[in-house]
DRENMI-943499 format. One record per residue (C-alpha): residue in three letters; x negated, y negated, z. Coordinates in steps of 0.1 Angstrom, whole numbers, padded with zeros to 4 digits, always signed. Layout:
BEGIN
ALAXYZ
...
end
This chain:
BEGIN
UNK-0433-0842+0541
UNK-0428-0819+0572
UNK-0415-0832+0602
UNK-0434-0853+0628
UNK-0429-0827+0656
UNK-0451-0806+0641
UNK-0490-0804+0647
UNK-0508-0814+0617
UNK-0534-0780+0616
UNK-0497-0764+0615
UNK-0485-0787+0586
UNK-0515-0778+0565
UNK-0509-0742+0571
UNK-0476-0744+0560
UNK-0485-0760+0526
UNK-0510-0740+0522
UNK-0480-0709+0524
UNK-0457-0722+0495
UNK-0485-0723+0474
UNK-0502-0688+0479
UNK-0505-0671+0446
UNK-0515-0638+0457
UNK-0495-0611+0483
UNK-0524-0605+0503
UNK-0533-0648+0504
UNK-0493-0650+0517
UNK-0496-0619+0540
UNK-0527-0640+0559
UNK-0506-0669+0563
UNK-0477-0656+0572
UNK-0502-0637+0602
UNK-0512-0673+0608
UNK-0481-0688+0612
UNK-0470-0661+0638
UNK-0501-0670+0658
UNK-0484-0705+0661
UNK-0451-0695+0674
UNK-0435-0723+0653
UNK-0397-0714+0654
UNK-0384-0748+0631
UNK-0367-0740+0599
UNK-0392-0759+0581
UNK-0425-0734+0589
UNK-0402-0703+0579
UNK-0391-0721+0549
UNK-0426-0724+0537
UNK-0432-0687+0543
UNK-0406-0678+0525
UNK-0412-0703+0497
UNK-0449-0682+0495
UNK-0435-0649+0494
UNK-0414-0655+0466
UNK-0438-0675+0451
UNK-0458-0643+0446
UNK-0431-0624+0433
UNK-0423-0604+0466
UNK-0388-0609+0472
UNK-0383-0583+0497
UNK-0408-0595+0521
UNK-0390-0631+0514
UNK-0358-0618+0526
UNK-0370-0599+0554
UNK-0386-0631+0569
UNK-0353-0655+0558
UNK-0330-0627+0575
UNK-0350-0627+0609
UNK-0353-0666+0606
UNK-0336-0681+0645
UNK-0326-0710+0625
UNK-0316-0717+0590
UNK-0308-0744+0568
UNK-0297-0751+0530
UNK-0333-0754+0522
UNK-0341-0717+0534
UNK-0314-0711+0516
UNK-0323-0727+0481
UNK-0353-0712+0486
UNK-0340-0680+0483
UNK-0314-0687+0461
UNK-0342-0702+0434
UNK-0363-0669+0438
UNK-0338-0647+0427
UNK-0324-0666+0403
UNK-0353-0664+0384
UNK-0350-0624+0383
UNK-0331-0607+0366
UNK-0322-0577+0388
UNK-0317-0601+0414
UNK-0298-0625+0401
UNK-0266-0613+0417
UNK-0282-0618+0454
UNK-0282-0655+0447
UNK-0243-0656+0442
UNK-0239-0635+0474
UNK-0263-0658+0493
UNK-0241-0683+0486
UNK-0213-0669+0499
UNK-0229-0664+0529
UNK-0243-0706+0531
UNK-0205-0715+0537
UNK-0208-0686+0563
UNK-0228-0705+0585
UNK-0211-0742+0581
UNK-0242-0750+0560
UNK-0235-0776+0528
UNK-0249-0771+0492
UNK-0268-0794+0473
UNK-0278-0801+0435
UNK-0310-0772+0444
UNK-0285-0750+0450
UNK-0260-0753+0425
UNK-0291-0755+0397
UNK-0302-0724+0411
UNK-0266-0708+0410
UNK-0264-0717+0373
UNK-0296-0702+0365
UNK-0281-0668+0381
UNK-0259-0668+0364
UNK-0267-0671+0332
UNK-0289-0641+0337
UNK-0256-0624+0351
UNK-0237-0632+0318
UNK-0207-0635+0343
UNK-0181-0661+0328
UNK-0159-0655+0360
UNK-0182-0664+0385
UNK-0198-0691+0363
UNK-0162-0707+0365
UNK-0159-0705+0402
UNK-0195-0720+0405
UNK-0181-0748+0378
UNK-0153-0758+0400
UNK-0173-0755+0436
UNK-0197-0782+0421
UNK-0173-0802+0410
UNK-0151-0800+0440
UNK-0179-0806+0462
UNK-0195-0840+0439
UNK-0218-0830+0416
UNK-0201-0832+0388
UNK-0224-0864+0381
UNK-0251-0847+0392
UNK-0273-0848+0363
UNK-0297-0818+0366
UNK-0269-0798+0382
UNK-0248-0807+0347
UNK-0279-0798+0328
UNK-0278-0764+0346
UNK-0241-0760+0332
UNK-0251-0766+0297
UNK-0274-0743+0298
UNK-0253-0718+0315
UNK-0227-0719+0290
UNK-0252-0717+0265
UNK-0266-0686+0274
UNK-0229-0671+0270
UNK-0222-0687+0236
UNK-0195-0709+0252
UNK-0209-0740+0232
UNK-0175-0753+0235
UNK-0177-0753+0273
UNK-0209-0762+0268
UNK-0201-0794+0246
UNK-0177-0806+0271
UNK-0201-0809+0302
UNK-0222-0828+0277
UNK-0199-0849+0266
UNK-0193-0861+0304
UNK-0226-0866+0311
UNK-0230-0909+0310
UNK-0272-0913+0307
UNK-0280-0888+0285
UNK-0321-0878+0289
UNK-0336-0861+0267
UNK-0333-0830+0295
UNK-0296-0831+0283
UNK-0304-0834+0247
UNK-0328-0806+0249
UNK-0305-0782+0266
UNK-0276-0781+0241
UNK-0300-0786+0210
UNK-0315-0753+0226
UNK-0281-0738+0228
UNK-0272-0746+0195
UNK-0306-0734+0183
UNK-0307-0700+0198
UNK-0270-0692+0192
UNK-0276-0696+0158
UNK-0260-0727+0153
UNK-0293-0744+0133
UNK-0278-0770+0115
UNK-0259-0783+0145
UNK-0290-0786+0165
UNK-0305-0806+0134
UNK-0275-0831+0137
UNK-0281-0829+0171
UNK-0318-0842+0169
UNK-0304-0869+0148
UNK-0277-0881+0168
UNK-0304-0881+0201
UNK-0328-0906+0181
UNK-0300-0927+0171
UNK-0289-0930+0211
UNK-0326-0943+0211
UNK-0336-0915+0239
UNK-0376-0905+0231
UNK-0376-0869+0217
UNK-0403-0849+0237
UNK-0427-0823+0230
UNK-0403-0797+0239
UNK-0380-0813+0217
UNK-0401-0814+0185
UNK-0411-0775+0190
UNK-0372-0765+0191
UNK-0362-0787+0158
UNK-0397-0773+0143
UNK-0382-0738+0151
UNK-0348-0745+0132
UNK-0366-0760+0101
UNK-0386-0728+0106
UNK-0354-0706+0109
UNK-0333-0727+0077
UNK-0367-0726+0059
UNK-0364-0769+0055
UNK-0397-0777+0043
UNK-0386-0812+0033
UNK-0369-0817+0065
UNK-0402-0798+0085
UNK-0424-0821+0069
UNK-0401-0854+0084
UNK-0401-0842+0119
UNK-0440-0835+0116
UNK-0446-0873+0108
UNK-0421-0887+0130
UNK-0438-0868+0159
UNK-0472-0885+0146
UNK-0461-0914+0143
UNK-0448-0919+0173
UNK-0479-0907+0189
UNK-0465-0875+0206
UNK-0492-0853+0223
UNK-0494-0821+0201
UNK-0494-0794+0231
UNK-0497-0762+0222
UNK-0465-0746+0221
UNK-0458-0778+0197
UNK-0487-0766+0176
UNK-0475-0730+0175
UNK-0441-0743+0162
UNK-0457-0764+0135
UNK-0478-0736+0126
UNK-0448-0714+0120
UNK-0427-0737+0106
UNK-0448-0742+0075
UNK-0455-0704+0072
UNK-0416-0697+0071
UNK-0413-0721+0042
UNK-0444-0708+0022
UNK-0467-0738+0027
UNK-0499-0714+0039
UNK-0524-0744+0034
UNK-0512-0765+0054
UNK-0505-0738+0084
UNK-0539-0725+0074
UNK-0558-0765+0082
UNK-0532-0768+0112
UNK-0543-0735+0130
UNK-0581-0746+0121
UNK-0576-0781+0139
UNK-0559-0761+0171
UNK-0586-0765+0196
UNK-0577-0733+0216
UNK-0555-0710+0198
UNK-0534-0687+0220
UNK-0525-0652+0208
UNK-0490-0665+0198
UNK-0507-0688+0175
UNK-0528-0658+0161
UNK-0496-0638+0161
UNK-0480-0664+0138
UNK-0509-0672+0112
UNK-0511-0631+0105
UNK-0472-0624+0100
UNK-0472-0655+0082
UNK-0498-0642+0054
UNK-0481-0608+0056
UNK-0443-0624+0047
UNK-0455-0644+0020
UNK-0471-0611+0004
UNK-0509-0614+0014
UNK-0515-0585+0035
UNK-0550-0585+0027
UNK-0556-0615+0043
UNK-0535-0608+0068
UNK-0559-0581+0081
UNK-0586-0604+0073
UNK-0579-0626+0103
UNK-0568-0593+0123
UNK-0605-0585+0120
UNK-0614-0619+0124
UNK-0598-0622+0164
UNK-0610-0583+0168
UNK-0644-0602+0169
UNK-0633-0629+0198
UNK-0639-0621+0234
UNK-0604-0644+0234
UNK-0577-0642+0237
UNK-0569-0600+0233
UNK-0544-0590+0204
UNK-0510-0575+0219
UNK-0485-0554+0204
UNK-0469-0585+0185
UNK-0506-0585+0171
UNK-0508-0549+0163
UNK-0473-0550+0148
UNK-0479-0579+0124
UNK-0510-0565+0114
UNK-0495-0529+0109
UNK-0467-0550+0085
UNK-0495-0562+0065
UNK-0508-0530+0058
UNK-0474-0519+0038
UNK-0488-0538+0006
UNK-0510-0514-0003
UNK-0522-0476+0005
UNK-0515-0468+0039
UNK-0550-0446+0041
UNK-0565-0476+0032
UNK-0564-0488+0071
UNK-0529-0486+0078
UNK-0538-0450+0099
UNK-0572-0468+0113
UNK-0547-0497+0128
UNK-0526-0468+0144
UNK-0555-0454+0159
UNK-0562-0491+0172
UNK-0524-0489+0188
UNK-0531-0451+0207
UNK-0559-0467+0219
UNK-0545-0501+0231
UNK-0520-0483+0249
UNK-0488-0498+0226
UNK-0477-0461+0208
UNK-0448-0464+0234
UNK-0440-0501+0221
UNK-0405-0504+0204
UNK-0419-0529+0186
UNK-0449-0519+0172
UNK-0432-0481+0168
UNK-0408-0500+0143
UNK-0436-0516+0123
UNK-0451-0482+0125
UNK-0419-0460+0112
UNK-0417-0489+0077
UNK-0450-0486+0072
UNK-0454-0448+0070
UNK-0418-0446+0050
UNK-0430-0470+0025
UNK-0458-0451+0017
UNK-0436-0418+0015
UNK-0449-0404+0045
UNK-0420-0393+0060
UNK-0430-0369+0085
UNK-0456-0388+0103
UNK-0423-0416+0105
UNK-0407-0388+0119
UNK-0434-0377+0144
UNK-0435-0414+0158
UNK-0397-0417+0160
UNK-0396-0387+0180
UNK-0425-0391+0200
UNK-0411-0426+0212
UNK-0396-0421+0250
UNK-0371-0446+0251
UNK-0354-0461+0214
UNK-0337-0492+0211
UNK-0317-0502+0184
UNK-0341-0517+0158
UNK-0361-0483+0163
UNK-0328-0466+0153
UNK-0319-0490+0127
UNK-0350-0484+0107
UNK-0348-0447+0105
UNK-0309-0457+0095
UNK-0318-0479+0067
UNK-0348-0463+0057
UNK-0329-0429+0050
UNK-0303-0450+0031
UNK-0331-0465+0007
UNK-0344-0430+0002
UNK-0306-0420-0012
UNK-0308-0395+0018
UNK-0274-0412+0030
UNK-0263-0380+0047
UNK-0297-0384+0070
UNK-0287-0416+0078
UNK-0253-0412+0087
UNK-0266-0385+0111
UNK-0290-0409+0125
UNK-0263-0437+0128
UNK-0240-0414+0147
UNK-0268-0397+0173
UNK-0277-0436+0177
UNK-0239-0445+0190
UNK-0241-0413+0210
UNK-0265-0423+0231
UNK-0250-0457+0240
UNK-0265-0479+0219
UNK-0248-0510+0202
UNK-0245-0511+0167
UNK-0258-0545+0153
UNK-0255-0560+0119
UNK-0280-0541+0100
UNK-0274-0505+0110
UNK-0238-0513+0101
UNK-0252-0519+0072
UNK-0273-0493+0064
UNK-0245-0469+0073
UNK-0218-0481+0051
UNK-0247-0485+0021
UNK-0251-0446+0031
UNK-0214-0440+0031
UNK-0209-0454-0004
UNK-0239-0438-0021
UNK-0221-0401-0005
UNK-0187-0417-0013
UNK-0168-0405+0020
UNK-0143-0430+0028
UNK-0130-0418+0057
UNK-0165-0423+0075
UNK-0168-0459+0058
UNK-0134-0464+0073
UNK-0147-0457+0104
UNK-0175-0477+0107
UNK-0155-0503+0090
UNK-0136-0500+0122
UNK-0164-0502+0146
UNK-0179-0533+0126
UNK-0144-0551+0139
UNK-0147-0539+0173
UNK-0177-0554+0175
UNK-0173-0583+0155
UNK-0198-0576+0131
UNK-0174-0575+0101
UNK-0181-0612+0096
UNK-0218-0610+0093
UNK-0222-0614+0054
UNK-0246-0583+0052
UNK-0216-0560+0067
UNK-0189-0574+0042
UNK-0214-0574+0013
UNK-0220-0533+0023
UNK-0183-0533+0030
UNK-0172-0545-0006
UNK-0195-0519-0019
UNK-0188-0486+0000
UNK-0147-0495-0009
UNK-0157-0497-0045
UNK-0176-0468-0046
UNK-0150-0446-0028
UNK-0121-0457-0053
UNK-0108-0483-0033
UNK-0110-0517-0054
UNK-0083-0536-0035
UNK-0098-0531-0003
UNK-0132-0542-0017
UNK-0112-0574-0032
UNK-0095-0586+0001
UNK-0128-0581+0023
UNK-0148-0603-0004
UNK-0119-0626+0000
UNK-0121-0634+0033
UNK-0159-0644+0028
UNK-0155-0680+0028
UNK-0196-0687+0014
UNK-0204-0655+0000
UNK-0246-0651-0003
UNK-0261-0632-0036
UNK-0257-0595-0021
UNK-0222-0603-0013
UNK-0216-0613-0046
UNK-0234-0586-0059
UNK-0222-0561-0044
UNK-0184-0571-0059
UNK-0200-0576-0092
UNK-0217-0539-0092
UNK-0179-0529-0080
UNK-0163-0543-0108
UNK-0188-0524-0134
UNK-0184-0491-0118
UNK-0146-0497-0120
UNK-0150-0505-0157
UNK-0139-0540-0153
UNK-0160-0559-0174
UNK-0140-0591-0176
UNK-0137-0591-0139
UNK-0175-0591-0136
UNK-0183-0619-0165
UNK-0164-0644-0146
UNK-0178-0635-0111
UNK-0213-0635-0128
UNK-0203-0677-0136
UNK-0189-0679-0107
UNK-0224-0670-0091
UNK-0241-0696-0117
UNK-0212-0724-0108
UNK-0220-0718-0073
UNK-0255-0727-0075
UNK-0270-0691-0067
UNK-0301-0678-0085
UNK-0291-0644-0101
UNK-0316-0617-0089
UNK-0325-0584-0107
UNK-0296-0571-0092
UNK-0272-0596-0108
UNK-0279-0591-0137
UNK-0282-0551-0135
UNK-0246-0549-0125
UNK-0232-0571-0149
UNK-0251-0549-0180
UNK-0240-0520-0166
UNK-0206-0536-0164
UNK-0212-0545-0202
UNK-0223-0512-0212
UNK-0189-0494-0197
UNK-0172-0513-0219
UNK-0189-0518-0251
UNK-0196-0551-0248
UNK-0228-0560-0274
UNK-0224-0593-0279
UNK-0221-0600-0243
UNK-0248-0578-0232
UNK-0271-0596-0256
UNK-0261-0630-0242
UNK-0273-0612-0207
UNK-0300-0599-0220
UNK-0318-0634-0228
UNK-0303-0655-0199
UNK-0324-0623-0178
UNK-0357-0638-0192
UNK-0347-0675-0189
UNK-0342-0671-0152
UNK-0381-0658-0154
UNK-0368-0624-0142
UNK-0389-0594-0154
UNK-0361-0565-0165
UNK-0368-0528-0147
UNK-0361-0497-0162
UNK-0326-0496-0151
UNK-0317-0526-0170
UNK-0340-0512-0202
UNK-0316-0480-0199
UNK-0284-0506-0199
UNK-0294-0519-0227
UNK-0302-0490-0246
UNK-0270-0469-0233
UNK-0250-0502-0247
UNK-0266-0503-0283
UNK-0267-0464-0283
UNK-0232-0463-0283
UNK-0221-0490-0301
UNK-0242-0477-0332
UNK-0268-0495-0333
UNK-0299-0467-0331
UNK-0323-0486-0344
UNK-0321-0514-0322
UNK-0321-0493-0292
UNK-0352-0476-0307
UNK-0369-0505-0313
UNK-0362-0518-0277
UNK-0377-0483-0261
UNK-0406-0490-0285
UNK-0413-0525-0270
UNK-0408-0516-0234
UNK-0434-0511-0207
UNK-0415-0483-0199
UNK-0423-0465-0232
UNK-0438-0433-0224
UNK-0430-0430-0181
UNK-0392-0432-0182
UNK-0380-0404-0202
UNK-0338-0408-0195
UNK-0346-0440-0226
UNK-0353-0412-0253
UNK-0323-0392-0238
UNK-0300-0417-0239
UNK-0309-0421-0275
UNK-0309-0390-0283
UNK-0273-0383-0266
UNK-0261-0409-0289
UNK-0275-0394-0318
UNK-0260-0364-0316
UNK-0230-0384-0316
UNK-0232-0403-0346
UNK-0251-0367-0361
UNK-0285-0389-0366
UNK-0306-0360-0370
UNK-0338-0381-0381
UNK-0338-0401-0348
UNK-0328-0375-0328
UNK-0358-0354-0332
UNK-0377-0383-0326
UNK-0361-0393-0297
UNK-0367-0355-0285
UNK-0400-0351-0295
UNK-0413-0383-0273
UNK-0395-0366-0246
UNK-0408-0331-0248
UNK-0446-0340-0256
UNK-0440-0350-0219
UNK-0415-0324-0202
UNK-0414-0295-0228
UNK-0387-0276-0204
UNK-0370-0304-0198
UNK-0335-0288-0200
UNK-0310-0320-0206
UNK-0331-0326-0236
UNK-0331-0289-0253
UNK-0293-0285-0250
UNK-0288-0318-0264
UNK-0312-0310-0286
UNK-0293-0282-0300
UNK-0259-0300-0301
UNK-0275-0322-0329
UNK-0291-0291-0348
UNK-0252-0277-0345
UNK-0238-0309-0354
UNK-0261-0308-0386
UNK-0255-0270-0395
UNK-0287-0257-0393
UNK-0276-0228-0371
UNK-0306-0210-0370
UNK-0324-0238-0353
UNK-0296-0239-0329
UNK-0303-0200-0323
UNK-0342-0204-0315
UNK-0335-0238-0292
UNK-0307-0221-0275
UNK-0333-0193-0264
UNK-0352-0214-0251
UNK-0325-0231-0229
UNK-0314-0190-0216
UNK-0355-0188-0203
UNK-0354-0223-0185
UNK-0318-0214-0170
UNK-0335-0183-0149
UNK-0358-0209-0131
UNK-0339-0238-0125
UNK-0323-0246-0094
UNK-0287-0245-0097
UNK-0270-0280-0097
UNK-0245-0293-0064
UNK-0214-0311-0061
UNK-0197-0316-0029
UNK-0162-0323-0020
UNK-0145-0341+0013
UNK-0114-0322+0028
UNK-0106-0323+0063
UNK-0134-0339+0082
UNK-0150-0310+0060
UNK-0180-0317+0035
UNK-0176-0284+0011
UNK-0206-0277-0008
UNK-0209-0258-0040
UNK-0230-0246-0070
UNK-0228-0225-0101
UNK-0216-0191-0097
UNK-0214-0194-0059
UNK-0196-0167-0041
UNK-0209-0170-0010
UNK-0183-0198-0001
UNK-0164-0187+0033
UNK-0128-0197+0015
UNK-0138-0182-0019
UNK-0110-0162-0020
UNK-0086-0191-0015
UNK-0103-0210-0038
UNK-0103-0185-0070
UNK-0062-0174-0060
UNK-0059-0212-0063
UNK-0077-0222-0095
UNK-0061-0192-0109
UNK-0032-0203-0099
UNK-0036-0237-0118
UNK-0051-0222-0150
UNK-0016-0204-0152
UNK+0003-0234-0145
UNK-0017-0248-0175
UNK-0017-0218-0198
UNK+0023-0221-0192
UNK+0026-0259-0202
UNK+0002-0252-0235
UNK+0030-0225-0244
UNK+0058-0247-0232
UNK+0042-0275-0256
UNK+0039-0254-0283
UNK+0070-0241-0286
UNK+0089-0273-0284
UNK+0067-0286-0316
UNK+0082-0252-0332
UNK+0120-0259-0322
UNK+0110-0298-0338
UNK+0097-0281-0370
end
């Protein structure tokens, strides 16, 4: 209520200022209240109060600084505009430096406001002076002042700090609860904000809508369909008033755990759906694989006058489009984006980027990454882990590095993406490297980085290392186990592998396609039939449909153990019979070295009636006419192999040596150290021609 010593026109005037919503509505005001000549901290307050309520803070300070008088409620005025800012935020702390100034007292307002600074400021120093001014001056029972603390902490990840404000706080409301359910929630802590919930209701405080959408969000984020479901009818039940933010977390909740009917009749029974709610029901068709539909209801709200897609909208719907043929409307919805305005959206320039790489169109992927202004680091991040998918790992690399050049942080999943790119190239000393950054930044405990860490030190020689960082995982997921399984079968160690493969089975894990492609390959390194078999049949019991690397596995393993005709008769029954030609060679390899001739022409002949210059095929070819004698058959193939030799491209192999990558090919002589390279292999052909005559003539002294 204003004070009695001012005129009531004056009084409406002044409520009329705190509530402007528009500049130019404040601006009037303000002109009125000058007419007035009302000097009183309470008619500037007001002013300043509209001002800020409009968003102009400069104007706001302008009036508060030529203010005669001034109390803590100027002040807090102030102080709870700029708090609410970002780029401002630090103006609230030095505004209340300046309160003491002036032998002014704060209050809970201010302290609240304070708190909310500085949890934009992300400044644990001055959060603890804050702390202990509040505390010194008695509001440490202040109850929104302590909820402003929790929250605070929060924000930092100090739910330690966080938990011990909490924990002094005597009547707990379900403000208090709220907070440090919310801090647990968005510090990823999902399953202590689910105990949380449970230990509020057992306190008997009343959860409130707010409360329901942030547990709805963590059984969204655990994907707890069961538990979902509970909260749903518990919020029924006790005849909660479904808002719409509830809604929207009840609609995504049951679209992150798969149940699309019930989202679907939920959205339907929303009276008025925001874009949010939109937003959700389309990335929820397009994650549980119908992108068809997905566009559907795109096309659908295209239609409504209300409410207008956004760039979440676009985004979602550009995801959708990756299921199928991007020239199918996937470059129609880009059009849609240049013409909303978004192509300079992060977000939907990232949705963009996958959706164009998955449909190997790489250059228009490239044409939108660099046509982007500004990048952040999911931008970057895809073209990182796209290029590592492709197997163009030296790409990626690149892309990681001019990424941390210009000053962006590294997260979890361009870490990555770069070690899964420094283990396909196998260069260590980069993988060390990034290894190294991944501890500086704390990432190395993130399971994705130690499942990518296991792999790029198995790839590049180093089993130990691989060992001790899959050690330290204390619940490893299924690509961490994986990717220590796959090391174990490239090391040859096929025991190794069998018993982390029951160890994945003891642990409750379903095996993926993965699983079981590293422990067959682990299997056929080592000649192990019987085992192979036995992995062969668990594959189809755990309804897992085998790919052609697992087909090739199987065929390597039975090829070399002997067993031709089974291998045969497995490419014979495969969907890959005729499209995946390295089966046949693998057979025929093997043929050759058990001097099959029969099945090695057959095994050729499948492959040539598709490829008849297929070159791995003719020389092996003519190994197994040599093997059988018939020389003049190896004469006419081996003809055939000189003619395909003039047009092929020569192969590559690469070597690391001091921060070097050295690059060669067949014949090459246009290597800048040549020289040194041929006095040195020279060199150690007559170090060996020397030991062959050293050996030789010791077995002639033992004769």
């Amino acid at each position: 209520m204003p004070p009695s010593c001012e005129p009531s026109p004056l009084a409406s005037l002044l409520q009329k200022c705190a509530s402007a919503t528009t500049l130019e509505v404040a601006r009037r005001l303000h002109a009125l209240v000058l007419t007035t000549r009302a000097t009183s901290p309470y008619a500037n307050n007001n002013v300043v109060s509209g001002y800020a309520r409009c968003g102009a803070l400069d104007s706001a300070r302008q009036v508060f600084d030529r203010m005669p008088q001034r109390n803590v409620v100027s002040y807090n005025a102030l102080i709870s505009a700029y708090s609410r800012v970002p780029g401002r935020a630090s103006s609230a702390v030095g505004l209340f430096a300046r309160l003491g100034d002036e032998g002014l007292s704060p209050n809970g307002l201010t302290f609240t406001s304070l708190f909310q600074a500085c949890s934009l400021l992300e400044d644990r120093f001055t959060s603890s002076l804050l702390h202990g001014c509040a505390v010194k001056c008695g509001f440490a029972d202040n109850i929104c002042v302590q909820t402003s603390i929790l929250g605070m902490y929060s924000s930092f990840g100090d739910l330690e700090s966080a938990g011990s404000v909490f924990r002094c706080v005597v009547d707990k409301d379900a403000v208090v609860w709220n907070s440090m359910i919310f801090g647990s929630l968005k510090n990823n802590r999902i399953r202590d904000a689910l105990r949380m919930f449970s230990e509020m209701l057992a306190s008997g405080v009343s959860p409130t809508q707010f409360t329901y959408s942030i547990v709805l969000n963590a059984c969204a984020k655990l994907e707890h369909h069961a538990y979902g479901r509970i909260i749903h009818g518990r919020a029924v039940i006790s005849s909660t008033t479904f808002d719409l933010p509830m809604e929207n977390a009840l609609l995504d909740m049951y679209l992150n755990c798969g149940d699309i009917s019930t989202a679907q009749s939920i959205f339907y029974r929303v009276r008025n759906p925001d874009i949010v709610s939109w937003n959700s029901l389309i990335s929820g068709y397009t994650e549980n694989g119908h992108g068809e539909v997905a566009i559907e209801i795109f096309i659908q709200l295209r239609r409504l006058s209300f409410p207008k897609p956004d760039e979440y909208t676009l985004a979602a719907a550009v995801s959708a489009t990756e299921t199928f043929l991007v020239n199918d409307c996937g470059k129609a919805l880009h059009g849609q984006v240049i013409k909303a305005g978004f192509e300079s959206s992060f977000y939907v320039g990232t949705t963009l980027i996958s959706m164009y790489f998955t449909n190997g169109e790489n250059g228009n992927a490239h044409n939108i990454f660099h046509s982007l202004p500004e990048k952040d680091v999911v931008i970057w991040t895809e073209m990182i882990t796209a290029h590592s998918k492709l197997e163009d790992s030296e790409t990626a690399i690149k892309y990681f590095y001019e990424m941390y050049k210009e000053g962006h942080k590294a997260d979890s999943f361009a870490l990555s993406g770069a070690l899964s790119a420094c283990a396909d190239l196998t260069v260590l000393k980069q993988g060390e490297m990034i290894h190294s950054l991944a501890v500086k930044t704390g990432y190395v405990v993130d399971m994705a980085v130690s499942g990518s860490l296991a792999d790029m030190y198995a790839k590049t020689g180093n089993l130990p290392a691989a060992e001790l960082i899959f050690s330290d995982v204390s619940n490893p997921d299924l690509k961490c186990y994986n990717s220590m399984l796959g090391g174990y079968g490239y090391h040859g160690l096929a025991e190794k592998a069998l018993e982390l493969f029951d160890e994945i089975l003891v642990a409750g894990i379903l095996p993926d396609q993965v699983t079981f492609l590293s422990a067959l390959s682990a299997c056929n390194h080592s000649c192990l039939v019987n085992e192979g078999k036995i992995l062969w049949n668990c594959l189809r019991d755990f309804d897992l449909r085998p790919g052609p690397k697992h087909y090739s596995c199987m065929v390597s393993l039975l090829s070399r153990a002997g067993l031709l005709e089974e291998a045969e008769e497995m490419i014979s029954k495969s969907p890959f019979y005729d499209d995946h030609l390295e089966l046949w060679r693998t057979l025929l390899s093997s043929s050759v070295n058990y001097q099959n001739l029969r099945m090695g022409i057959r095994a050729a002949e499948h492959v040539l009636s598709l490829d008849m210059e297929d070159m791995a095929t003719h020389i092996l070819l003519s190994n197994l006419y040599a093997a059988a004698g018939k020389w003049d058959v190896v004469s006419e193939t081996r003809r055939k192999i000189r003619g395909l030799v003039m047009d092929k491209d020569p192969g590559l192999s690469w070597i690391e040596f001091q921060d070097t990558i050295n690059v060669f090919s067949s014949g090459d002589q246009l290597h800048p150290t040549i020289s040194k390279i041929q006095s040195e292999l020279n060199s150690l052909i007559g170090n060996m021609k020397r030991l062959e005559v050293d050996e030789f003539s010791s077995m002639i002294c033992v004769i």
